[in-house]
C-alpha positions as CSV (number, residue, x, y, z in Angstrom):
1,X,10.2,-12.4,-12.3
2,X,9.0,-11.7,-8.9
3,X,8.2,-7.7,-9.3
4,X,5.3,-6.6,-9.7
5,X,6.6,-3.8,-11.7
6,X,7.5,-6.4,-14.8
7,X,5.1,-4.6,-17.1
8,X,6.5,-0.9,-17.4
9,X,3.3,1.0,-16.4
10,X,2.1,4.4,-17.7
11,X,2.8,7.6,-15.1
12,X,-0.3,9.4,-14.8
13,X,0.5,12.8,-13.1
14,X,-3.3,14.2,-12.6
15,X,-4.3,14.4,-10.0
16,X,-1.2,13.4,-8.4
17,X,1.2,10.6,-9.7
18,X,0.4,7.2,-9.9
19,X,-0.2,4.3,-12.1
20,X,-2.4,1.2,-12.8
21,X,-0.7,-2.7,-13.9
22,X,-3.8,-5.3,-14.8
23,X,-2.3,-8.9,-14.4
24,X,1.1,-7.4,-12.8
25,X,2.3,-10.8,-12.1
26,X,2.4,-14.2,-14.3
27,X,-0.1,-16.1,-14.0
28,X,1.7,-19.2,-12.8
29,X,3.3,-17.2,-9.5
30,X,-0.3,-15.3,-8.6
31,X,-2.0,-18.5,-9.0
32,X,0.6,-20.1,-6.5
33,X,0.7,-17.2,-3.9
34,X,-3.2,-17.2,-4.2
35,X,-3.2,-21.0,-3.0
36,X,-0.3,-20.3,-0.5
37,X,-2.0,-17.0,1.3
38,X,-1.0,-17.1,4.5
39,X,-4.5,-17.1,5.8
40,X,-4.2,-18.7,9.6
41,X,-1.1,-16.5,10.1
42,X,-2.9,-13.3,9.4
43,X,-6.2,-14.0,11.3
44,X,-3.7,-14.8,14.2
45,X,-2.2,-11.7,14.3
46,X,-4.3,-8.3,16.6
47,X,-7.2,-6.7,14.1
48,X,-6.6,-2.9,13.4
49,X,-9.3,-0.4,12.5
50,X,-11.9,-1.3,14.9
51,X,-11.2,-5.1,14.4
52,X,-11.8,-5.7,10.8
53,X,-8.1,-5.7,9.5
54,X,-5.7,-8.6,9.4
55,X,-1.8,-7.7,8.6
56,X,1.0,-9.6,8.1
57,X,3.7,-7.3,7.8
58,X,7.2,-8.0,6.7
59,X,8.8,-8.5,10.1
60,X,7.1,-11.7,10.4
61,X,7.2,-12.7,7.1
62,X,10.5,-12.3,6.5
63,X,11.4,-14.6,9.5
64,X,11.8,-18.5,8.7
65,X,9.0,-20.5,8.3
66,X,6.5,-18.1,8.6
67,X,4.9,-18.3,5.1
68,X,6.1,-20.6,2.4
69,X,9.3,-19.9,0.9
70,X,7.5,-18.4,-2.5
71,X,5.5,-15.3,0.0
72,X,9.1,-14.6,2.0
73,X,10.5,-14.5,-1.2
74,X,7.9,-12.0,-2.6
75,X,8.3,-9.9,0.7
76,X,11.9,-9.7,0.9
77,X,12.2,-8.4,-3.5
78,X,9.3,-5.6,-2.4
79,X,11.4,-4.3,0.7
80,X,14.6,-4.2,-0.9
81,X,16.6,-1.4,-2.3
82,X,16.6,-3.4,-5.6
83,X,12.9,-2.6,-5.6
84,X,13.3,0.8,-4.4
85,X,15.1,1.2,-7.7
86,X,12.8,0.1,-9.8
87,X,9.8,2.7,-8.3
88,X,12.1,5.4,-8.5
89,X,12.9,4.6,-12.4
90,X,8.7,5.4,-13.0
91,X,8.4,8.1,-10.8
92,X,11.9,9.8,-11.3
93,X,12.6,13.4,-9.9
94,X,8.6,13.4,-8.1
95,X,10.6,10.7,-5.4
96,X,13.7,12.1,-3.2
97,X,16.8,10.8,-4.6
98,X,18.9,8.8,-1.8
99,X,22.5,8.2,-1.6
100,X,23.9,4.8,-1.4
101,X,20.4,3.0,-1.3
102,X,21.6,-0.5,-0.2
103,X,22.9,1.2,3.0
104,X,19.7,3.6,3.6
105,X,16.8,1.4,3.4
106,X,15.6,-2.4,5.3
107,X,12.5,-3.9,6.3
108,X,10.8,-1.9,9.0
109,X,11.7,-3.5,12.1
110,X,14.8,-4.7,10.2
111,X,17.3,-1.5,10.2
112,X,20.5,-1.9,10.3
113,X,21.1,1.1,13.0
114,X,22.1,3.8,10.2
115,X,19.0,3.3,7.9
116,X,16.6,5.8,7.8
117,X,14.0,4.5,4.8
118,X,11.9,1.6,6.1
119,X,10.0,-0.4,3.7
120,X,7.1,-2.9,4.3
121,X,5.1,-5.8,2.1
122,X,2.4,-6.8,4.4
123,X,-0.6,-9.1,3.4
124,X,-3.8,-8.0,4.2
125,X,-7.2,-9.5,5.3
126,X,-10.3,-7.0,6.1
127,X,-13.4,-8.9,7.2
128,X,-16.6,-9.0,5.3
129,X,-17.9,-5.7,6.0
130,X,-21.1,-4.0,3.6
131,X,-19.0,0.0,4.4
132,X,-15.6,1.7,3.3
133,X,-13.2,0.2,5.2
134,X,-11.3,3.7,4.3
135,X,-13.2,6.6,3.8
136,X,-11.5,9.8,2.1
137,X,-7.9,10.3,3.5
138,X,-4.0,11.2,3.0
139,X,-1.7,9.0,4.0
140,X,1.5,9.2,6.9
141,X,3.7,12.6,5.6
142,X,7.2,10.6,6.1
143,X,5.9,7.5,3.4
144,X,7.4,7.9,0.0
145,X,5.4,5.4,-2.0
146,X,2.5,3.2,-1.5
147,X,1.5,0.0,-3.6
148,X,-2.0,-1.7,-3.8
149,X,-2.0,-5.5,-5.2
150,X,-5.6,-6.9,-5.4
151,X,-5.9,-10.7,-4.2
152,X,-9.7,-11.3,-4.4
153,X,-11.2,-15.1,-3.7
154,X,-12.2,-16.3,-6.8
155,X,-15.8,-16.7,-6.0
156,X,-16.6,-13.4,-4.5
157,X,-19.5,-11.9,-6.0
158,X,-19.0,-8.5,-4.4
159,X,-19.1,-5.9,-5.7
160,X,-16.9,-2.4,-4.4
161,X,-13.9,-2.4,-2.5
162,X,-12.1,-0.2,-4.9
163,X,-9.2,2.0,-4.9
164,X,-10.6,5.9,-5.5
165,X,-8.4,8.4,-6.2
166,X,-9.9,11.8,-5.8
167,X,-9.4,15.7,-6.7
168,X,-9.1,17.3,-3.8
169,X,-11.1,21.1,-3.3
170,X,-8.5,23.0,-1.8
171,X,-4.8,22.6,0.2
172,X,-4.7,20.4,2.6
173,X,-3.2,22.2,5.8
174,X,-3.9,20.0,8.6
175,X,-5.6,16.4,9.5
176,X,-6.7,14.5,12.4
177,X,-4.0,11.7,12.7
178,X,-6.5,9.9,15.3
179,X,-9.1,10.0,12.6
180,X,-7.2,7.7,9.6
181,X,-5.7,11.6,8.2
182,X,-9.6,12.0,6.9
183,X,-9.5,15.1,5.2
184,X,-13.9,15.9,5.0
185,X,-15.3,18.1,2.6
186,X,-11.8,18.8,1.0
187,X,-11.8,15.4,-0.4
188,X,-13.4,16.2,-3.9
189,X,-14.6,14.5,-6.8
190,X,-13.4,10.7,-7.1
191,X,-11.7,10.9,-10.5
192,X,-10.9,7.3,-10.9
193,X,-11.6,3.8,-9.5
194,X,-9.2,1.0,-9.7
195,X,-11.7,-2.3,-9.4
196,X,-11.0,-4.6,-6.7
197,X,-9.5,-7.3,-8.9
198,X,-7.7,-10.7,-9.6
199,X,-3.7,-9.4,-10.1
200,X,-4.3,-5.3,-10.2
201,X,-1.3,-3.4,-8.6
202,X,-2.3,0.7,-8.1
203,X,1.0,2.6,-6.9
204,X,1.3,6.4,-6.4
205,X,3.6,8.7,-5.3
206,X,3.2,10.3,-1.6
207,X,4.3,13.6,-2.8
208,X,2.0,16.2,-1.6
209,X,-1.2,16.6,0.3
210,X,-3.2,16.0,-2.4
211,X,-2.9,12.4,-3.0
212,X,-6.2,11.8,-1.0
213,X,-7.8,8.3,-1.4
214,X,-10.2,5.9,-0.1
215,X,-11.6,2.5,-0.9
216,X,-15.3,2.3,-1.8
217,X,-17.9,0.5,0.1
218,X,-18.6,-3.0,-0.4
219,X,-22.0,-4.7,-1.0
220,X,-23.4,-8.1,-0.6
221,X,-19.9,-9.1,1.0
222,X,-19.1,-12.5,2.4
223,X,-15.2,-12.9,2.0
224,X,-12.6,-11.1,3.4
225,X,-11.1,-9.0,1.1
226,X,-7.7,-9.7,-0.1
227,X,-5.0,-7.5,-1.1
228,X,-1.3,-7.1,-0.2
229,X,0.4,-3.3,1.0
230,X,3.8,-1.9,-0.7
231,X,4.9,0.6,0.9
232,X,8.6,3.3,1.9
233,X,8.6,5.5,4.5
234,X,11.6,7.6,6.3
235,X,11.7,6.6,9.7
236,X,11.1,8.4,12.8
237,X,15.0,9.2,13.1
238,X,15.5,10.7,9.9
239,X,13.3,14.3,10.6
240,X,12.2,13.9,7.2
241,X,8.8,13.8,5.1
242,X,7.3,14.1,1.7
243,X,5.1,17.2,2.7
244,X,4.2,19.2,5.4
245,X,0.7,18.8,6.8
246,X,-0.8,19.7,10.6
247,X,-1.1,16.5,12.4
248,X,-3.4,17.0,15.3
249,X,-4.9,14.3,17.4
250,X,-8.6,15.0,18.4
């Protein structure tokens, strides 16, 4: 089975929803994407975040001959509303409920004119940096869902690089959108850690403003880090979002 969702995860609802799969997919289909990682495409494609991140999102790897047939496979289950489905089953009434998904929902870059959910599986590639690549943030108001599978080289020895999900001190009311939707002092305590490792999906729920995050800093790095992006947003068109936050751009 291709989803990474095969194992039916716990919801964890403090302090916002999300949940944590070790070895998500069988070993026999990791192992094979690990040796097929599309690593020339990605570190052909522009660096975002001051140069030090590779994506290969789904509008290229859903074209043909991109990436072997086993990744344009992977990417076109974790865009589709058959996917979609499966999210909404764990997270239930904390995700909008949307009429005839198979009509509502494509690839971003992919709509079909009248969709207005766009989904994404992008591979990922930051360089070896020794900081936090993302320092306490929330993510974009219109996304619905977000998804974190770790694809570390087998031989790195470093160590950070890890999901942190944190309690945040007080509402959120507005962000700089220019600044990565930092959010400061209000970040708060980091409650848990998901370790950067081999075949470890972390998915929450984009519900509210207090599903801040980061990734901690990395130490004694020499390989890229590895990890592929699962993500559902409503697009521009639709006028809609998760939660309401100030979006200003300093």
């Amino acid at each position: 089975m291709l989803s990474v969702l095969r194992k039916r995860p716990i919801l964890i609802k403090e302090p916002y929803p999300h949940f944590i799969i070790e070895d998500c997919l069988p070993d026999d289909m990791y192992d094979q994407l690990e040796r097929e990682w599309p690593t020339e495409q990605l570190l052909a494609t522009e660096p975002f975040d001051d140069g030090i991140c590779y994506r290969l999102k789904s509008d290229e790897m859903l074209k043909q001959g991109v990436v072997t047939d086993l990744w344009k496979e992977f990417a076109e289950y974790h865009t589709s509303p058959a996917f979609y489905k499966e999210v909404k089953n764990i997270f239930g009434d904390l995700m909008p409920d949307v009429k005839d998904i198979e009509h509502t929902l494509s690839p971003r870059g992919w709509d079909k004119g009248g969709d207005h959910i766009g989904s994404d599986c992008q591979t990922v590639m930051h360089k070896p940096v020794d900081f936090s690549s993302r320092t306490p943030h929330i993510d974009n108001p219109r996304e619905i869902y977000a998804g974190l599978l770790y694809m570390p080289y087998a031989n790195d020895k470093s160590s950070g690089g890890e999901f942190q999900i944190h309690k945040a001190t007080s509402d959120i009311t507005e962000v700089n959108k220019n600044g990565g939707r930092a959010v400061g002092d209000k970040a708060g305590d980091v409650l848990k850690s998901v370790p950067y490792k081999r075949n470890t999906f972390v998915m929450f729920c984009n519900n509210s403003t207090s599903t801040v995050h980061s990734v901690s800093a990395r130490k004694d790095a020499k390989l890229h880090r590895r990890s592929v992006n699962i993500i559902a947003e409503y697009n521009r068109a639709s006028r809609r979002s998760m939660f309401h936050v100030k979006e200003l751009r300093k």
